[in-house]
C-alpha positions as a Markdown table, in Angstrom:
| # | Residue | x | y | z |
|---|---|---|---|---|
| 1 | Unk | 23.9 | -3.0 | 1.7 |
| 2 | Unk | 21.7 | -1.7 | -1.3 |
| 3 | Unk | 18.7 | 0.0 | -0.9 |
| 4 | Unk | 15.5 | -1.1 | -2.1 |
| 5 | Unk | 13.2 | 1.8 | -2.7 |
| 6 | Unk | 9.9 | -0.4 | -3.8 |
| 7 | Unk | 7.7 | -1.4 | -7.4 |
| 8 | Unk | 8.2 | 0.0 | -10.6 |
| 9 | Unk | 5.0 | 1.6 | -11.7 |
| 10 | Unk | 6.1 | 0.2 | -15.3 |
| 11 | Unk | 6.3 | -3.3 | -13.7 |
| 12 | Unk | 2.9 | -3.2 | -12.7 |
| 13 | Unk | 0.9 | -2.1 | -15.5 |
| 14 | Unk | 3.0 | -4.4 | -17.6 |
| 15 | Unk | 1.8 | -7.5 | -15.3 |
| 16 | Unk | -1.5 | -6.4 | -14.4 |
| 17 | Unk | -2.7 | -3.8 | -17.3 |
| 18 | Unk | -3.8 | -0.2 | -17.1 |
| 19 | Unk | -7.0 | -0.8 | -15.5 |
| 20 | Unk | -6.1 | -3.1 | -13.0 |
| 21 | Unk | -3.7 | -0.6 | -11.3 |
| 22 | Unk | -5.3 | 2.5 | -9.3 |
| 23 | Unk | -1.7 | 3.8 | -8.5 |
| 24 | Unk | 1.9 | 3.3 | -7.6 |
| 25 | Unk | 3.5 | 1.1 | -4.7 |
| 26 | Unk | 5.9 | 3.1 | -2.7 |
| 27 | Unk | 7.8 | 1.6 | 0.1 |
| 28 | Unk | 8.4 | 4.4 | 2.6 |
| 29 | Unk | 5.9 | 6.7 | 1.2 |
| 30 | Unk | 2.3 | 7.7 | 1.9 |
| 31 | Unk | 0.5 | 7.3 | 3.7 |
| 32 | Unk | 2.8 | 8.2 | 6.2 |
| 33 | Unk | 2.5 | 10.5 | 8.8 |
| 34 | Unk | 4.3 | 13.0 | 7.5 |
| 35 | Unk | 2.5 | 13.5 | 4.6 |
| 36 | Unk | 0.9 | 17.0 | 3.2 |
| 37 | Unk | -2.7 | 17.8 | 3.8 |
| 38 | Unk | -3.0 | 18.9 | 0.4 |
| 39 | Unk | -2.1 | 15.3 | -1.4 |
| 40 | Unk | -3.3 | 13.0 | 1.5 |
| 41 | Unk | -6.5 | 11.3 | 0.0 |
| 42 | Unk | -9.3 | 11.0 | 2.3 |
| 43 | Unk | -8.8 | 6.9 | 1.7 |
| 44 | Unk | -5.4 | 7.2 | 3.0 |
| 45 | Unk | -5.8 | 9.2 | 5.9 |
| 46 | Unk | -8.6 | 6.6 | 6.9 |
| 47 | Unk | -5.9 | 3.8 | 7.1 |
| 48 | Unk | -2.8 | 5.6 | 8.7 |
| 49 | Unk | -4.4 | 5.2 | 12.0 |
| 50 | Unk | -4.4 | 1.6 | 11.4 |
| 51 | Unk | -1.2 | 1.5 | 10.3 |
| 52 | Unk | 1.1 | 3.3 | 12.8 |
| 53 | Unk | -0.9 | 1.2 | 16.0 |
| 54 | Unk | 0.9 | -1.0 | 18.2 |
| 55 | Unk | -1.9 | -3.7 | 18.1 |
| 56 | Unk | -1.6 | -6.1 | 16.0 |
| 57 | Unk | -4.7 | -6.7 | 14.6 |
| 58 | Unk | -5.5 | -3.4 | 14.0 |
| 59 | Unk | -2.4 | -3.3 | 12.2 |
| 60 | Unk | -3.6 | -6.6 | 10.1 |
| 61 | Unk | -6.5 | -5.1 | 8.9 |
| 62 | Unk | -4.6 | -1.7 | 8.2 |
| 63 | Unk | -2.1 | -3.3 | 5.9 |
| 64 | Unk | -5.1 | -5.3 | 4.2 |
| 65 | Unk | -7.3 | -2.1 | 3.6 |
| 66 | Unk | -4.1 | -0.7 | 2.4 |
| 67 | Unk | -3.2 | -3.4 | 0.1 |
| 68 | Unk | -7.3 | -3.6 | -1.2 |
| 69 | Unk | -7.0 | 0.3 | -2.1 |
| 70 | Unk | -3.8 | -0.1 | -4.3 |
| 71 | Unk | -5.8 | -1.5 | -7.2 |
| 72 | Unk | -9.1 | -0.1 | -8.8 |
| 73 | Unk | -12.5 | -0.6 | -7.1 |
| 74 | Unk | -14.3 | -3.6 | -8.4 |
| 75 | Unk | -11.0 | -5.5 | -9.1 |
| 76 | Unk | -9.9 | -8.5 | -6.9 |
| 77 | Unk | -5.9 | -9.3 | -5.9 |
| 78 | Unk | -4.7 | -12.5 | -6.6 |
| 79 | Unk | -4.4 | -13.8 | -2.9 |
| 80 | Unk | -0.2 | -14.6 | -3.4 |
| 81 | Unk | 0.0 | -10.9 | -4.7 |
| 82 | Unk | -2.1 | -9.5 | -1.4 |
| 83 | Unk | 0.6 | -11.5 | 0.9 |
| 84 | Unk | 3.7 | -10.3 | -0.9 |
| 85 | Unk | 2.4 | -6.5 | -0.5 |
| 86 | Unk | 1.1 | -7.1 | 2.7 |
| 87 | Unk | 4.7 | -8.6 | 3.8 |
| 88 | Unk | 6.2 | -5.6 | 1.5 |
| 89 | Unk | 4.5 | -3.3 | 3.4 |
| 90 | Unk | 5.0 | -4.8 | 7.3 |
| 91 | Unk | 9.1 | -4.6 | 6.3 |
| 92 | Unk | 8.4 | -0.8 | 6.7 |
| 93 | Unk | 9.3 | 1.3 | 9.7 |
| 94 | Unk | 6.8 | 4.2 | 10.5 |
């Protein structure tokens, strides 16, 4: 079975441009709850609670933030590109 390990950065800022993106997409990275205290962003650390809950619509609108804060402020994500990361993101076990 192969093992998909998430976006290429490259991929990214070739679709969206260099000021679009805010950062790579990582599937089974941060914010996780594993991560160090001295690279978790205040941003992130916000969300994880969100994230690793068992309700579901806390989890909803953890993924969405999450999603929202992958791009830089001020720029919008094209609605079939904040479904496939927010379905990227649900396929991940924390």
């Amino acid at each position: 079975m192969p093992h998909i390990t998430g976006v290429v950065a490259a991929d990214a800022v070739a679709h969206y441009g260099t000021d679009y993106i805010s950062g790579s997409i990582l599937i089974n990275a941060i914010p996780y709850r594993s991560m160090q205290p001295e690279v978790a962003h205040p941003a992130a650390m916000e969300i994880l609670p969100h994230i690793l809950t068992s309700d579901a619509t806390e989890l909803s609108k953890g993924v969405r933030d999450f999603v929202i804060s992958c791009v830089a402020p001020g720029h919008l994500i094209p609605y079939p590109d904040m479904c496939m990361w927010a379905g990227a993101m649900l396929l991940q076990v924390f």
